[in-house]
C-alpha positions as CSV (number, residue, x, y, z in Angstrom):
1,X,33.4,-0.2,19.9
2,X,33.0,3.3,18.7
3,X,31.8,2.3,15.1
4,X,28.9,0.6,17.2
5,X,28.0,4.0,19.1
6,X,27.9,5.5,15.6
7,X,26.0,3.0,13.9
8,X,23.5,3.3,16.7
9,X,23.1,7.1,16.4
10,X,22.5,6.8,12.9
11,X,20.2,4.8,13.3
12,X,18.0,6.6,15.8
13,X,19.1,9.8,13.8
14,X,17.1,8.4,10.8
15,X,14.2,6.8,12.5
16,X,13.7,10.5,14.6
17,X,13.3,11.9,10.6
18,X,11.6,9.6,9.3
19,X,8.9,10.3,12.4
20,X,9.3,14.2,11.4
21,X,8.4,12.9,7.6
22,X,4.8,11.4,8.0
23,X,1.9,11.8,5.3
24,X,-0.7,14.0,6.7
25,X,-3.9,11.9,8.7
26,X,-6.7,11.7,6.2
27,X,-10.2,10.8,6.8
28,X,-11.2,7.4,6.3
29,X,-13.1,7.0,3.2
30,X,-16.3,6.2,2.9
31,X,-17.8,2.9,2.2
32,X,-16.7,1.7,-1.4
33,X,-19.3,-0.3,-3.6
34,X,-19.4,-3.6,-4.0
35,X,-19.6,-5.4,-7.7
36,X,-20.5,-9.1,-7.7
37,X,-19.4,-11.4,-10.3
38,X,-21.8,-11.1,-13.1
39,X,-20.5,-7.1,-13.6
40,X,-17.4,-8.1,-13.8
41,X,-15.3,-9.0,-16.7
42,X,-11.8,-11.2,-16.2
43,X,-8.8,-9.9,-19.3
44,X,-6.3,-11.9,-18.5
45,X,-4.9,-14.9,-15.8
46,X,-2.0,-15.6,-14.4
47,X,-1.3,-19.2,-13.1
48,X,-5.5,-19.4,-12.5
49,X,-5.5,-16.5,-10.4
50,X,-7.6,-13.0,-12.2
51,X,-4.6,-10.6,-13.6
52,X,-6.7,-8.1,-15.2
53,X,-10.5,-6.9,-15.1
54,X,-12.8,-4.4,-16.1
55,X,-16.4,-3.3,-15.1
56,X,-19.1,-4.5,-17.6
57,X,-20.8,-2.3,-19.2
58,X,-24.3,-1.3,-17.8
């Protein structure tokens, strides 16, 4: 019974830290651009599905 008391304070005791431990609160960023299909070039695939890409070009 007291290994369970333990375990439970442990627990808490790392949650509490981890809450004292957060990244700082960044801005949202702004709106990314969108590419459609025909700038984009497919390197490699994996079972059908797009592994690796690059931008074309311009």
């Amino acid at each position: 019974m007291l290994f369970l008391g333990i375990d439970q304070h442990l627990r808490q005791l790392t949650i509490s830290m981890l809450r004292d431990h957060l990244p700082p609160v960044r801005e949202e960023p702004d709106e990314v651009d969108k590419l459609t299909l025909d700038e984009i070039e497919v390197k490699s695939y994996v079972g059908g599905i797009v592994k690796s890409f690059e931008r074309k070009a311009a």
